[in-house]
Structure formats: C-alpha cells, structure tokens
PLY file of the C-alpha trace (Angstrom):
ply
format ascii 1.0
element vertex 148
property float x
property float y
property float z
element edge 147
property int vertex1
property int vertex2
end_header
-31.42 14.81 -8.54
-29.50 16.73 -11.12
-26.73 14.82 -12.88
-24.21 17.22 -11.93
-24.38 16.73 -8.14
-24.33 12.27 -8.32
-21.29 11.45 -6.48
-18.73 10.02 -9.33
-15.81 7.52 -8.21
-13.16 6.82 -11.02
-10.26 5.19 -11.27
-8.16 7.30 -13.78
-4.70 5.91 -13.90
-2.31 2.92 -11.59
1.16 3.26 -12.00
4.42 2.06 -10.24
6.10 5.45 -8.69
9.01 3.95 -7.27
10.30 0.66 -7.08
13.51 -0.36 -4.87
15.26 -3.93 -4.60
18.54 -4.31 -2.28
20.35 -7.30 -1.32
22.91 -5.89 0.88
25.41 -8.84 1.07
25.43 -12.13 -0.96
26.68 -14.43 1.74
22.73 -15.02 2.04
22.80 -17.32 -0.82
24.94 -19.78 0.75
22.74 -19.86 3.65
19.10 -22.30 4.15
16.83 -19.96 3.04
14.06 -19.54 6.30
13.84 -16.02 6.21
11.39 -13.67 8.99
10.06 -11.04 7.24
8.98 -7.35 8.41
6.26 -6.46 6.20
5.30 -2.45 6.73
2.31 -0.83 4.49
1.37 2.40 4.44
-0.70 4.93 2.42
-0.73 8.82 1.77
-2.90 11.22 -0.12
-1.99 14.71 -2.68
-4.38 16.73 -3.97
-4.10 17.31 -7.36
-6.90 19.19 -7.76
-9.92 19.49 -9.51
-11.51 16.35 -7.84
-8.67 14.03 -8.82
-6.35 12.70 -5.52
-3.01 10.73 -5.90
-3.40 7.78 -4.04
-0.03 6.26 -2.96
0.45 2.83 -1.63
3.80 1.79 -0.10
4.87 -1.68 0.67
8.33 -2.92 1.90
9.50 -6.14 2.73
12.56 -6.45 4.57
14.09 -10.55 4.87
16.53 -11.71 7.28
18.57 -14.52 7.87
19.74 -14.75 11.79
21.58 -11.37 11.47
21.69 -10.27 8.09
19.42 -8.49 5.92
18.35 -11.15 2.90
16.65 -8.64 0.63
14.77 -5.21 1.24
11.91 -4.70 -1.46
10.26 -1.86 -2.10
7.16 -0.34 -4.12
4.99 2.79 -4.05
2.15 1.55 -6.08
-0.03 4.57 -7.09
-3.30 5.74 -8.74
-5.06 8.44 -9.66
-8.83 8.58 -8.58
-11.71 10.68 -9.63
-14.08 11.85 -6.70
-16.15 14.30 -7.70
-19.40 15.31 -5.34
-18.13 13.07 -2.54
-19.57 13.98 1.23
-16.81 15.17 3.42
-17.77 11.99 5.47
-17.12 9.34 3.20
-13.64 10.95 1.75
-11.94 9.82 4.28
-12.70 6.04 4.18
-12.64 6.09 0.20
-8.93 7.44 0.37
-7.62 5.46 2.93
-9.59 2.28 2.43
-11.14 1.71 -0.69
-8.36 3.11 -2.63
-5.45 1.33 -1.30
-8.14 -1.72 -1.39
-7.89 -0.84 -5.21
-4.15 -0.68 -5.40
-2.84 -3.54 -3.20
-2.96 -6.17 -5.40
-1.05 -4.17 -8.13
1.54 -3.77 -5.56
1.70 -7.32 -4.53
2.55 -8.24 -7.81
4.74 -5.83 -7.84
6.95 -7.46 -5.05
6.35 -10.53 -5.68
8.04 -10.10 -9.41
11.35 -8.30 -7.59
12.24 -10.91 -5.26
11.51 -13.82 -7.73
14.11 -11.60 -10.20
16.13 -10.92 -7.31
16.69 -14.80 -7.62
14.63 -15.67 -4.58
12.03 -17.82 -3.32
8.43 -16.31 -4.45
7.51 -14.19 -1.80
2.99 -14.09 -2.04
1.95 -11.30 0.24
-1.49 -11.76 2.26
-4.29 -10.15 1.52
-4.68 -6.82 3.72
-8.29 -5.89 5.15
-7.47 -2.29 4.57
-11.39 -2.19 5.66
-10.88 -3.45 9.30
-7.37 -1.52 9.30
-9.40 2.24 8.83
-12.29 0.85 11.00
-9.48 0.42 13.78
-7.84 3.53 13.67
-11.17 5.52 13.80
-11.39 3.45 16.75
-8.46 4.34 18.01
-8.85 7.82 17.25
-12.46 8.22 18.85
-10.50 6.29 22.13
-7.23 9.30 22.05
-10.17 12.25 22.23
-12.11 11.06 24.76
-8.96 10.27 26.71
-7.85 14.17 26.29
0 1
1 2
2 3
3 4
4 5
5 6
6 7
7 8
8 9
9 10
10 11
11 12
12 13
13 14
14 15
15 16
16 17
17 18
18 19
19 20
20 21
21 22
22 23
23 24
24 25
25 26
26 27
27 28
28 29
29 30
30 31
31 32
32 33
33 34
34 35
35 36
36 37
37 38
38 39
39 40
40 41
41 42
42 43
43 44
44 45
45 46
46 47
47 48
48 49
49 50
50 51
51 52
52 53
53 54
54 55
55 56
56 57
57 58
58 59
59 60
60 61
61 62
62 63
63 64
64 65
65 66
66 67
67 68
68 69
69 70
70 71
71 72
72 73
73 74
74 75
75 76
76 77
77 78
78 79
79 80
80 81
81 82
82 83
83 84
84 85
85 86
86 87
87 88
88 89
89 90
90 91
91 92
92 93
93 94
94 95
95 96
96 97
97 98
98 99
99 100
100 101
101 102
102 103
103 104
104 105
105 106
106 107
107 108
108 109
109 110
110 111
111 112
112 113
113 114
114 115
115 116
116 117
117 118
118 119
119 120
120 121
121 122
122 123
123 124
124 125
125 126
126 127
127 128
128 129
129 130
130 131
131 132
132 133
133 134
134 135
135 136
136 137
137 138
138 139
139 140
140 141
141 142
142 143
143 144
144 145
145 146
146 147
C-alpha cells in the first residue's frame, strides 16, 4: 500500500480556548464547605480543513451550598488533530471519543487549578469513559431509527 493512502492520526496542537471562574456571592465562605456538584461535559467538532479538525472539549462545574451557587468553573479545552486518509466509519468515533479521550485530562487540570486559586477545596474530576459514552449514544441512536 502506497504511503500516501496509510491513515495518519496527529495530534498537532492542545490549547485552553476559554476559561471561566465565578463565585457569585462570598457568603459561601462562611459556610461548612459540603458542596453537590453538577458536572456537564460536552464536545464539538470544526473543520478547518485540509485534514486538520478542531476538537473542543467543554467542562463546567457548577457547586452549591443548600441554595446558593459556591463556584461555577469553566474550560473549553481544545486541540487540533491531524486525520488524514481516515474511513468515513471510523471519523466519527475518533472525533468524539478518542479525541476528547486525548483532551480530558488537560481539562481536568485545568479545573482543578481554578477552584484551588479560587481559594477552594481541590476539586479532582473522575475519569470519563468517553469510550462507553459514544458506544451508548450509537446505541441510542440505532434504538430512535428503528423506533421511527
């Protein structure tokens, strides 16, 4: 097979896009810190052409104390990927698994730095199975079709 047509995955660039770190009132320093946390992670794809995607990961953490918001942190943790002579097929998994895979713990660290500055308890984020995640909503996807 010609060296031209082997499927090339790269990782080009990771940056921070956007970062954003809120604590909305400071009455929740007075308060014993036992937070519940909303944790929401997302991920979206641009084309920038030429075989190269923009791969953006987005994690925010929102902490409350009974009614009040603690802290609301927020990153879009990005990278720049190579795929050049990728089947159609596996695109899809690569961008919205493997990727973000790549990217996660970049953003965890991320978040985990605000809130410590933010002079709060270290907040460690789980690991995410974005594997199992894009296995389930193909699932869920195949399930919406043959219900139409």
């Amino acid at each position: 097979m010609s060296e031209e047509l082997q499927p090339q995955l790269g990782l080009e660039r990771i940056y921070t896009k956007d970062i954003s770190f809120e604590v909305p009132s400071v009455d929740v320093f007075t308060k014993q810190w036992q937070p519940e946390t909303d944790i929401n992670i997302s991920a979206s794809v641009a084309d920038l052409g030429e075989d190269y995607k923009e791969v953006t990961l987005s994690v925010s953490v929102t902490a409350k104390l009974e009614d009040s918001v603690a802290f609301v942190a927020e990153v879009q943790q990005a990278g720049i990927f190579l795929l050049k002579n990728i089947p159609e097929a596996d695109m899809d998994h690569l961008l919205q698994a493997y990727c973000p895979n790549i990217l996660f713990p970049y953003a965890r660290e991320v978040i985990s730095d605000i809130v410590s500055r933010g002079s709060f308890p270290q907040l460690l984020l789980a690991p995410v199975n974005f594997e199992q995640a894009y296995i389930q909503s193909q699932l869920e996807a195949q399930a919406n079709q043959a219900d139409a």
